[in-house]
N, C-alpha and C positions, 0 to 999 in steps of 0.2 A: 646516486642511482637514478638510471631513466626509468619511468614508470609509462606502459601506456596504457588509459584506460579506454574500452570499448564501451563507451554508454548512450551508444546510437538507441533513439525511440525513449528519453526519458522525457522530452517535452512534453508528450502525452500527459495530461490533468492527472489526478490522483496521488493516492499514496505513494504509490512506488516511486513517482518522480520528484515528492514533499520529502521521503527519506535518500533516495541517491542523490537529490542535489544538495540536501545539508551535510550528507558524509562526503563529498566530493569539496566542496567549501572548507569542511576543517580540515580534508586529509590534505588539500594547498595549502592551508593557513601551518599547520600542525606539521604538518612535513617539508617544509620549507627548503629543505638540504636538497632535498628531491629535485629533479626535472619529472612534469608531467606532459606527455604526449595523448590529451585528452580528443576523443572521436566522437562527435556529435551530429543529431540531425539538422537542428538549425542552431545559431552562435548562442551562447551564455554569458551574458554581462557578469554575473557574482562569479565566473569564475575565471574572468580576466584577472592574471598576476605574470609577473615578471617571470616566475620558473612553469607556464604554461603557453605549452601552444595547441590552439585547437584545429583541429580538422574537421571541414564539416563534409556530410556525405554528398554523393554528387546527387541520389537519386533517394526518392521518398520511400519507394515502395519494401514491404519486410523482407518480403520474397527477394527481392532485386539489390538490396543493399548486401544482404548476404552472401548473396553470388558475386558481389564487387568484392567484398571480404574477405572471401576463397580465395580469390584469384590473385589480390593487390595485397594484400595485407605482412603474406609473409615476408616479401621483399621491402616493404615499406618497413618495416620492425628492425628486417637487418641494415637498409640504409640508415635509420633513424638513431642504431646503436641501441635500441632497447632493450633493457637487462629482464625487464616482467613486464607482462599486460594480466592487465585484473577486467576479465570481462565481466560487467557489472553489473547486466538486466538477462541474464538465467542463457543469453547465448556462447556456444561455444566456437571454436575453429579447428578445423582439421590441420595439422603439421603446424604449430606454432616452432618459430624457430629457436623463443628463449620460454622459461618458466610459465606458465601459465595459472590462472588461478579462475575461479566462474562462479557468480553469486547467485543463488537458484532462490526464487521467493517463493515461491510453492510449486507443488506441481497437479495442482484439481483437475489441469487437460489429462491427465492420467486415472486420478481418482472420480473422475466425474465426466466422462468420454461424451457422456449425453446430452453434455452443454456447449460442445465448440462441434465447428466447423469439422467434416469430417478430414481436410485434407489437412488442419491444425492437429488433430488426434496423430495424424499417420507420421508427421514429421515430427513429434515428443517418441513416438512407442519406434521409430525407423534410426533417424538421422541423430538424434539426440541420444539415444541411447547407445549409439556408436560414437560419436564424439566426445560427453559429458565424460566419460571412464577415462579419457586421455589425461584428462586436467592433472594439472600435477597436485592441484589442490581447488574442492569445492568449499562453497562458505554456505551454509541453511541460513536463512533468518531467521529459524526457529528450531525448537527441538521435534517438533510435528511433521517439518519441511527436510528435517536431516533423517528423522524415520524414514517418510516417503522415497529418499534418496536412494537408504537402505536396501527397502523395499522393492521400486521400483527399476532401478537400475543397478543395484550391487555394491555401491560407491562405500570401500572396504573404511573401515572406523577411523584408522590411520592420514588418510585423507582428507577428512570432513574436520571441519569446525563450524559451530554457531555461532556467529555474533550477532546481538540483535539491534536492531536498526536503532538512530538515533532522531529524537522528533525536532526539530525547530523548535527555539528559543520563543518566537512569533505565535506560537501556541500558549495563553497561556488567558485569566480569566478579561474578559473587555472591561474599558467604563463603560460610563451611561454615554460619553459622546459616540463612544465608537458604536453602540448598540443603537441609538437614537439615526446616526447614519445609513447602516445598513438597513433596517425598519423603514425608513424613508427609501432608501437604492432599491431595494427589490419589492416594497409593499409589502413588506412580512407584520402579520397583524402578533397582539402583545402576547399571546403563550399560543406556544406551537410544539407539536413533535416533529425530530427534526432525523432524518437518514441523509447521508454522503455518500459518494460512490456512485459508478456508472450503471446502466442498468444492462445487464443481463440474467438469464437465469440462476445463477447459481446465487443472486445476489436475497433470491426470494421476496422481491418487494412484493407479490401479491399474496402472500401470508401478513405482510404488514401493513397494506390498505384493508385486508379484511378484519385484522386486528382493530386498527383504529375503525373501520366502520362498526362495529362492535360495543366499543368506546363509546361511540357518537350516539348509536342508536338505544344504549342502553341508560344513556345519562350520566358516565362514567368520568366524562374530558369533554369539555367546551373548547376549546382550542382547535386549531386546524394541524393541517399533515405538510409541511415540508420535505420538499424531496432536491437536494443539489445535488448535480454532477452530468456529466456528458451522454449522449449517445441517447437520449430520452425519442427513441423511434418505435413507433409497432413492432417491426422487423425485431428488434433487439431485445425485446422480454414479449410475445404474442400474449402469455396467459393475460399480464400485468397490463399490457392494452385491450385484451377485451374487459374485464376489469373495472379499467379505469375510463373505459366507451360508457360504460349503466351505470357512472360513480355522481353521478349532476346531485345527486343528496348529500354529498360529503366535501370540505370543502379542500382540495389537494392543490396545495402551489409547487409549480415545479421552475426552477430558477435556471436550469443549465448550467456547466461551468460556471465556477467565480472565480474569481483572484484572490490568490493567498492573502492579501491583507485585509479580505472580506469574510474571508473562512473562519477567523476565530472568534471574530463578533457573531456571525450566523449561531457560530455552535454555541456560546456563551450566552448567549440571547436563551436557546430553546429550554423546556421545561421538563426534557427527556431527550438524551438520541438512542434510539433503539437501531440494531444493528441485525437482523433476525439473517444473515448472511451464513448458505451452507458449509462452504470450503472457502479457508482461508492461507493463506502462509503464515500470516502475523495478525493482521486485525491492526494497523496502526494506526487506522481512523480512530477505532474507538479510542485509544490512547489518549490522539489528539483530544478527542472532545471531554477525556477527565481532566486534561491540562488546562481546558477554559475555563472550568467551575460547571460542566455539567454530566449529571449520573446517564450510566449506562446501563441498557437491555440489551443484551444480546442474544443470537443462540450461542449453545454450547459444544462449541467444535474445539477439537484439541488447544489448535494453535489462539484461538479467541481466549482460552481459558486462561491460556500460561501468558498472554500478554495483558489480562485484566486481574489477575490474582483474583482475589473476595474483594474488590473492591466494583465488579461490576455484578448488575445479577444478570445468572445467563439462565437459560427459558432448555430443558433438558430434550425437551419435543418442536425443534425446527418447524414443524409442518402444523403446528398447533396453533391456530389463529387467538383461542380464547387466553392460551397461556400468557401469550406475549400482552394480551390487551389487560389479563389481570396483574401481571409485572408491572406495568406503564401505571396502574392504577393505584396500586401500592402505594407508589412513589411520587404521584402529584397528587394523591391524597389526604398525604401523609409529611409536611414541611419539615417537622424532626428527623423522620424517617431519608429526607430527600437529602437536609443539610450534614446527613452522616455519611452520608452514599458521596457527597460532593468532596469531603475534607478525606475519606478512602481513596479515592479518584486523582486528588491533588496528590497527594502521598505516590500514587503507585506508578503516575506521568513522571514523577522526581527523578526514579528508575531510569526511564530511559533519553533524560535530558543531560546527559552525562557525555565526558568524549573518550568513554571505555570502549565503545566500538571502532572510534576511529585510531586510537593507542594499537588498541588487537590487530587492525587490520594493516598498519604500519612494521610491525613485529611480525605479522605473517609474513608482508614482504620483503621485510631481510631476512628471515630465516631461509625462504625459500630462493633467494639470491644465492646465499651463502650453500644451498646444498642439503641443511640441518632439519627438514619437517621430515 
């Protein structure tokens, strides 16, 4: 079977590109029989193999590759011979020429309009909702994300599956060297609360600096506030920058993007990660960070819930600065209470280090070769 996958824009930092590049790695490794005709923004070393060839796109821009996509892609498919394309990061294609399938991670530009761009809102509620129906088959990341599908665009039961995403092996708890390292790489001081993730709004970090100011001001956490991950600009969260403009009493490191071989020491290091994040598809950061050996705060949104079981505690009021700083407090208050929350966390990351997603999604693709979904 030729497979080709569409997973232009996974380069981009975060989650989403930590779980489609580990599933894309076992579904080469694990599907071996296969040819992949893999579609990329810029090359992938891990996923250099004898049964793939990559394509990278000519052009960077989202708007602009897509339009190359429209135009090239169906002839490309039919000279290529390709039996399915598995588009991987939530885009679809108008007139695919074989099987099609489309992995949606959420859809908050729907449930939460008031946090993107308005001409991002008009192309999920316009263009998307006219293409996504085609698929011959959609994949949710989650049971929250196959609602919203429901929900939002109709996508009949018969169509949908959930599989949920698989975390890297590379998650899991640091030594002392590797923690003694990073402590040195970024001047991360000895207990810290620690959040991942890019900033924008929906991400709510200004509920979680005024949390931890809270903390601080109340005598609650001696430690500082770590904040990793990209796009850390005024423009990108305004509240969270004016905020963190009057914050000179509290002491907030923020690191930018890391590299993954620094991410699990960061998280293993901290003494908390709290995650006070409104909409989510999955929540597979917080995942990661009970893989490292550390307990979880988050809020309590569908999909946060169902990928932390009881092994995180989740804060029932988002918007509640006190809530989340009494959670945090609990828990590095309390070293029984913390090393129980750590050995739930270990347990419930087990779940998804498994290659049951990438089996599922192997077994999609023949069924739906063969005719049989």
């Amino acid at each position: 079977m030729k497979i080709a996958i569409d997973a232009v824009g996974i380069d981009a930092t975060g989650g989403g590109r930590s779980a489609t590049l580990n599933l894309l790695e076992r579904l080469v490794e694990l599907g071996a029989e296969h040819q992949y005709l893999i579609i990329l923004s810029v090359p992938e070393p891990s996923l250099q193999a004898s049964n793939v060839k990559q394509l990278i796109a000519p052009t960077k821009g989202r708007m602009q590759v897509r339009l190359w996509a429209q135009i090239t892609w169906r002839n490309l498919f039919i000279r290529e011979k390709v039996d399915l394309v598995h588009h991987i990061k939530c885009q679809a294609l108008w007139g695919s020429p074989c099987p099609s399938i489309v992995t949606v991670y959420d859809l908050t530009v729907l449930a939460h309009p008031e946090f993107f761009p308005r001409v991002d809102v008009l192309y999920w509620q316009s263009y998307q909702r006219l293409v996504l129906p085609r698929a011959d088959h959609v994949i949710a990341i989650s049971h929250m994300t196959a609602r919203d599908l429901r929900h939002f665009y109709g996508i009949p039961e018969k169509k949908l599956s959930v599989i949920y995403p698989r975390i890297s092996s590379a998650f899991r708890p640091p030594d002392a060297e590797a923690i003694a390292r990073v402590r040195s790489k970024y001047q991360l001081p000895e207990h810290y609360l620690l959040h991942v993730g890019s900033i924008s709004p929906k991400k709510n970090l200004a509920v979680l600096v005024q949390a931890y100011r809270e903390l601080k001001s109340s005598g609650r956490y001696a430690g500082d506030l770590v904040l990793v991950g990209r796009n850390y600009s005024s423009s990108a969260d305004p509240a969270l920058a004016e905020l963190l403009a009057g914050a000179n009493d509290i002491p907030v490191h923020m690191t930018g993007a890391v590299p993954q071989e620094d991410l699990s020491a960061i998280m293993g290091a901290a003494d908390c990660f709290v995650f006070p994040s409104l909409h989510e598809g999955f929540g597979m950061v917080s995942v990661e960070a009970m893989a490292c050996g550390t307990p979880v705060v988050a809020a309590h949104g569908d999909a946060i819930a169902e990928a932390t079981g009881d092994a995180g505690v989740l804060v029932d009021d988002p918007t509640n600065p006190e809530a989340f700083a009494t959670a945090v407090y609990q828990i590095t208050s309390n070293p029984t209470y913390r090393q129980i929350l750590i050995g739930r966390g270990l347990d419930q990351a087990k779940r998804y280090n498994t290659d049951q997603p990438v089996y599922e999604t192997l077994g999609l693709y023949e069924r739906l070769v063969r005719r049989v979904v």
